[in-house]
ROGU-275720 format. One record per residue (C-alpha): x, y, z. Coordinates in steps of 0.2 Angstrom, whole numbers, padded with zeros to 4 digits, always signed. Layout:
N
XYZ...
This chain:
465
+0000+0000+0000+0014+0012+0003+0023+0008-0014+0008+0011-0021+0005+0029-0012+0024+0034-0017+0020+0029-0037+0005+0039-0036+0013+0055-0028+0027+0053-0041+0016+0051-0055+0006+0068-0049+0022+0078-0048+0029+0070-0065+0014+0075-0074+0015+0092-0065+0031+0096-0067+0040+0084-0080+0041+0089-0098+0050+0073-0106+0061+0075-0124+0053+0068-0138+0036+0066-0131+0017+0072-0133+0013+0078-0117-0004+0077-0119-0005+0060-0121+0007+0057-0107-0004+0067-0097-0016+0056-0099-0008+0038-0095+0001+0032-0081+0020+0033-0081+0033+0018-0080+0044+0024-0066+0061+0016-0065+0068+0016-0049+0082+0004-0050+0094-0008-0062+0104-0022-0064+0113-0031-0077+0101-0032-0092+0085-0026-0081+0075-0012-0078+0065-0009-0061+0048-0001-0059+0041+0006-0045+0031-0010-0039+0046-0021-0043+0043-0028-0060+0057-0029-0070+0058-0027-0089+0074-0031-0101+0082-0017-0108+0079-0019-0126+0087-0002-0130+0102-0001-0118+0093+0014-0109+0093+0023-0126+0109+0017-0133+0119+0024-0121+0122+0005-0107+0136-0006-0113+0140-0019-0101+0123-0018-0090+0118-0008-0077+0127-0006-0061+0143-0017-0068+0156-0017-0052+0170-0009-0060+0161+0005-0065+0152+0006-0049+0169+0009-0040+0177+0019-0053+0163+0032-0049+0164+0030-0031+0182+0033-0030+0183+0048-0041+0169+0055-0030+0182+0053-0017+0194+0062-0024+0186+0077-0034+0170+0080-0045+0175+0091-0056+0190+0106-0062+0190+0114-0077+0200+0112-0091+0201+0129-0093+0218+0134-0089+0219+0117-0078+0221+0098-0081+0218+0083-0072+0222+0065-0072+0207+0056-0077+0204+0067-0094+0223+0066-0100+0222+0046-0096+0207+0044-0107+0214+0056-0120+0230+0044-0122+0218+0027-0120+0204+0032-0135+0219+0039-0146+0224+0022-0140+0211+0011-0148+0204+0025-0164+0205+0021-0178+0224+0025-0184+0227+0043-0189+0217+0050-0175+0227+0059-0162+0221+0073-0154+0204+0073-0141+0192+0087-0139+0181+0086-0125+0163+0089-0125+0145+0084-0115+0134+0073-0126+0135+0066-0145+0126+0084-0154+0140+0094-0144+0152+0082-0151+0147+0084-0168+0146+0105-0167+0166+0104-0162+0168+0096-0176+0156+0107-0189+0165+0120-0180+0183+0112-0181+0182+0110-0200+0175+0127-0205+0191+0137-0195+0203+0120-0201+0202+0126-0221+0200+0145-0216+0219+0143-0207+0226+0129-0216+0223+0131-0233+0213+0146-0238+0216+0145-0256+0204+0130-0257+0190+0139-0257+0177+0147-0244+0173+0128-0238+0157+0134-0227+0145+0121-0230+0142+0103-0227+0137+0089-0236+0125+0076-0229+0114+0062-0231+0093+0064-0230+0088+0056-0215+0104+0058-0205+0102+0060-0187+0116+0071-0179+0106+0078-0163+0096+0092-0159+0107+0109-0155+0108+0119-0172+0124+0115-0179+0119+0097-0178+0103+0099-0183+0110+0108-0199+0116+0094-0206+0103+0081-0202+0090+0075-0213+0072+0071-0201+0061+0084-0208+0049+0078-0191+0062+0081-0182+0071+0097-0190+0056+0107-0203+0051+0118-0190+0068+0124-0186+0074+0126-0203+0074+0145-0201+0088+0144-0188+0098+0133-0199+0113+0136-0208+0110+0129-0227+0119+0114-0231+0120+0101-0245+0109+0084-0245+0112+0068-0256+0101+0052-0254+0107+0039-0242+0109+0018-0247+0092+0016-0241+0093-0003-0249+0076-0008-0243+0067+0007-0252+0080+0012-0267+0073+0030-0271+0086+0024-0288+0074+0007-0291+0090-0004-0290+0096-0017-0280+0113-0022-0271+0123-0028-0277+0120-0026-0296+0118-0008-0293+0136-0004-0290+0129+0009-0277+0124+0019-0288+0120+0031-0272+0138+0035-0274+0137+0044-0290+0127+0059-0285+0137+0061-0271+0154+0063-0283+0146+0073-0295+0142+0087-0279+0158+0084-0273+0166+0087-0291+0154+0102-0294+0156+0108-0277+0172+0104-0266+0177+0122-0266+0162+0125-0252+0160+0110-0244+0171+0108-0228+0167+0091-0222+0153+0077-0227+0145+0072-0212+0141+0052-0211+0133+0040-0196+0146+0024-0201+0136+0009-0208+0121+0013-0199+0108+0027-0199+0101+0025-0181+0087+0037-0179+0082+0035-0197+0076+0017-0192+0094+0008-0191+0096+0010-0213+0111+0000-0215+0126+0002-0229+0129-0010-0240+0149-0016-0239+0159-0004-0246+0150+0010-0245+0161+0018-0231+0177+0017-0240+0172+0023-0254+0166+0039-0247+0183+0040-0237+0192+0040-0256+0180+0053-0262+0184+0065-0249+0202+0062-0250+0200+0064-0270+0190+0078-0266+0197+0087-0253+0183+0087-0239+0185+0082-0223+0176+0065-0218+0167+0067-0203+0162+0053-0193+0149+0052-0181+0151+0038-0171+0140+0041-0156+0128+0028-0158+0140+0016-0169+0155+0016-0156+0160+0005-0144+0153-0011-0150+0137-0005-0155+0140-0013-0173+0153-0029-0166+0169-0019-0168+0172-0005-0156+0171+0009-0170+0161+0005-0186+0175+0014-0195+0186+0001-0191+0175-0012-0202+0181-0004-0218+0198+0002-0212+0193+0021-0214+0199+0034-0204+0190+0048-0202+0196+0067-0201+0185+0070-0186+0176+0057-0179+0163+0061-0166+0158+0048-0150+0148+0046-0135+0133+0038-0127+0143+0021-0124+0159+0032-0120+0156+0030-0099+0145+0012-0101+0130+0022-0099+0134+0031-0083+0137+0048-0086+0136+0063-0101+0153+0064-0109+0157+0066-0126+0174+0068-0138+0178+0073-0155+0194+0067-0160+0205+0071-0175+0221+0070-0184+0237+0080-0180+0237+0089-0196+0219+0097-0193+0226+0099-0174+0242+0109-0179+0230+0120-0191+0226+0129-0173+0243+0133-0169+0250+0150-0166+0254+0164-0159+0241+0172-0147+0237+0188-0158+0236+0178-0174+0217+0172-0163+0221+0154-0175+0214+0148-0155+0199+0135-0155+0187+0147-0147+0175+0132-0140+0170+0123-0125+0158+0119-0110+0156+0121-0093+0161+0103-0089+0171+0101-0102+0182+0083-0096+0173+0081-0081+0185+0071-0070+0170+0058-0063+0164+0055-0083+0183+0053-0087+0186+0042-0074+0170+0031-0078+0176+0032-0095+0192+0022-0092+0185+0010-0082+0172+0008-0097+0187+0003-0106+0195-0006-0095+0181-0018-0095+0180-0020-0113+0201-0026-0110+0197-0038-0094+0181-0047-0099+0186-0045-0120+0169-0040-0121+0172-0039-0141+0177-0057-0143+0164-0060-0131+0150-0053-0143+0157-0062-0160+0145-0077-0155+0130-0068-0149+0130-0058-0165+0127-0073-0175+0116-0082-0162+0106-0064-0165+0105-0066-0184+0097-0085-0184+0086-0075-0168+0079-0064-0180+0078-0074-0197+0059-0081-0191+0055-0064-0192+0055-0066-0210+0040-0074-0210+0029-0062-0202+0016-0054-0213+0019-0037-0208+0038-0036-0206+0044-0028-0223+0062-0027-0217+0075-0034-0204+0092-0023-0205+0107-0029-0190+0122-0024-0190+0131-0032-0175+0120-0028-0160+0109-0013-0170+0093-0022-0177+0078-0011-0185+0063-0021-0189+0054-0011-0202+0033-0015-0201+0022-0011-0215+0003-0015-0221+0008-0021-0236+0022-0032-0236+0022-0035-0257+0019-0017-0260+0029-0010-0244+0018+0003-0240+0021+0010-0224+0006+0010-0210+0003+0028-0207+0010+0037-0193-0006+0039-0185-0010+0023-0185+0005+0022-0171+0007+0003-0178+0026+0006-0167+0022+0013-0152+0006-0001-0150+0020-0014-0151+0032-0009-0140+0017-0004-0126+0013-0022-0132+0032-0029-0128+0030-0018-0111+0017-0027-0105+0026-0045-0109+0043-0038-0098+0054-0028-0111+0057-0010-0112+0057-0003-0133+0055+0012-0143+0051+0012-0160+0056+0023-0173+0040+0028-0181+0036+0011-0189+0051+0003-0185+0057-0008-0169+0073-0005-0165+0082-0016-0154+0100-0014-0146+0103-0024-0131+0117-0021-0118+0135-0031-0125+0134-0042-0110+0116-0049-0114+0118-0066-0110+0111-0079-0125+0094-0083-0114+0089-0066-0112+0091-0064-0129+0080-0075-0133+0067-0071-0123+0068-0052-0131+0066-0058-0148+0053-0070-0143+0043-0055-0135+0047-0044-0152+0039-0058-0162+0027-0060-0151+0019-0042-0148+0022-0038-0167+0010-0052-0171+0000-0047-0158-0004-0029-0165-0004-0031-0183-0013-0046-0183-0027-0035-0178-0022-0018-0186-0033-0022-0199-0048-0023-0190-0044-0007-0178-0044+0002-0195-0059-0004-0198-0066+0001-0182-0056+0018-0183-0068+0023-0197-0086+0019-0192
């Protein structure tokens, strides 16, 4: 009775007081909230106890589970010490440690690291970065103050990031605080906007994208790419090649490849940078969420020494980086951070993945059978399950219709926590899922995705009387 008097007063004050991202408040207004109050490994704790698998790390961001030991203690003991100094004029232990470790395992090339708080603050460094790179290092190249970019990119929500996505639900209304960039299609192989299919199309994706580099390199500074994977757009995968093709393009070009590795990095796609699958290395490579194992906000942008040395010299030549954030390095994030990767090291949580990968692929392949499941895309531990109405025609259910949401609700009620990207279902389990709970969160996926569409033509029906 008193568990249930404390949900109730929280639920009051979070509808009173709470206004939660990527939510319509109205509706949420109007139910009753899932209040977490605790975790473990690869569960989630409501108020009343009931536990739910993490089905999307905690929204990318949980790499070994939740509360892992190490991680735990590395937080405690930092605590201990200090919670934060600046960077400003002052250095500490934990950020110049990390510095040296990620330099450590990036991708080859990459050695310098710029702090920041979140993954969109990571990719403004770098926006920013390239823009005053060519304007000091080679001004003869051309103005070089734009971007290029792929439609339905997802880079985060400040205004720099937002310039170089491509959600129009996301970014329309904002479009007047925008700074214009240049957009190409993306290898969207499920829904070719070319009609082609891979691999007897040769990515014929690419060939726009050389023709505006060719027509257009002398403004463009960097082209902005999310590694094999466009997460938010519903986990789009590349076909194999794709990457390091783009990275000779840019070299031939001269434009900066930017890499935005925040969702992609640290295991995300079964390597610990998705870079590293095609042996590219970025110019500027931006990374997060899994950077502190889902504990803390930190972010980096890290880049080679020949865009690092652009900034060098002498005070009233202002070549300075004039950039950064309150907590710019925080020493508990740091410290978290290199425990993160200690972990990977100790438990060699990447060999550990290899098998549950696979075992995730023959998971998924019943799937295929579903009448409503047009498309099942995975790249390592990232998996977007694409529904439509029509599986032949693939027309997409309409957004009203909130085919997405009424399956993961669904999933929710059976113990496993999802969001969908509009129709899709993505699902990103922690690294350290064990094979079992796998199952049983694919099993549920299966399960609440029947569940809903079997019916969705009848709730149609019933939506129009």
């Amino acid at each position: 009775m008193a568990s249930r008097r404390r949900y109730r007063q929280l639920a009051g004050w979070d509808r009173k007081f709470l206004w939660h991202p990527f939510t319509q408040m109205r509706e949420w207004e109007e139910e009753d909230p899932l209040i977490i109050t605790r975790a473990r490994g690869s569960y989630l704790y409501d108020t009343n106890g009931r536990k739910y698998l993490d089905g999307v790390s905690s929204i990318w961001l949980t790499v070994h589970g939740h509360r892992h030991p190490v991680l735990d203690r590395a937080l405690r003991e930092q605590s201990a010490k200090m919670a934060h100094s600046t960077l400003l004029g002052l250095s500490h232990p934990p950020a110049i440690e990390l510095a040296r470790e990620l330099i450590r395992i990036a991708p080859r090339g990459l050695t310098r690291v710029f702090y920041s708080d979140d993954g969109s603050t990571a990719m403004e460094v770098a926006l920013k970065m390239a823009v005053q790179y060519w304007r000091q290092r080679v001004p003869d190249a051309g103005p070089k103050r734009t971007f290029l970019h792929l439609q339905r990119g997802y880079h985060g929500d400040t205004a720099g990031a937002m310039s170089v996505g491509g959600i129009d639900l996301f970014h329309r209304r904002f479009r007047p605080l925008l700074f214009p960039t240049i957009t190409a299609e993306p290898p969207y192989c499920y829904r070719c906007p070319f009609k082609l299919t891979f691999p007897s199309c040769r990515m014929a994706c690419l060939d726009p994208i050389q023709q505006i580099l060719k027509r257009r390199h002398r403004d463009i500074a960097g082209l902005v790419i999310e590694p094999l994977v466009q997460a938010a757009a519903g986990m789009i995968t590349a076909p194999p090649g794709y990457l390091a093709r783009l990275r000779r393009l840019c070299t031939k070009y001269k434009v900066l490849l930017i890499a935005d590795e925040v969702a992609t990095g640290f295991g995300r796609t079964g390597r610990m940078f998705a870079c590293e699958h095609e042996g590219v290395t970025p110019d500027l490579m931006a990374v997060s969420k899994g950077l502190t194992g889902g504990y803390l906000p930190l972010a980096a942008t890290l880049t080679t020494e020949k865009i690092y040395r652009a900034f060098l010299g002498r005070y009233d030549e202002w070549k300075t980086f004039f950039h950064g954030h309150s907590y710019t390095g925080n020493p508990l994030g740091c410290a978290v951070a290199l425990a993160n990767l200690d972990v990977f090291r100790r438990e060699r949580t990447l060999a550990q993945l290899q098998p549950k990968v696979k075992a995730l692929s023959r998971l998924l392949r019943p799937l295929d059978d579903l009448a409503h499941v047009g498309d099942v895309r995975q790249r390592g531990f990232m998996v977007g399950i694409e529904l439509v109405r029509d599986r032949h025609a693939k027309f997409s259910y309409p957004l009203k219709q909130r085919i997405g949401h009424r399956v993961v609700m669904e999933a929710r009620r059976r113990g496993l926590f999802l969001r969908p990207l509009g129709n899709v279902i993505v699902l990103m389990p922690p690294l350290t899922v064990t094979l079992r709970e796998l199952s049983r969160m694919v099993r549920i996926v299966r399960e609440s995705i029947r569940a809903v569409t079997d019916g969705s033509k009848k709730l149609k029906v019933k939506s129009k009387k």
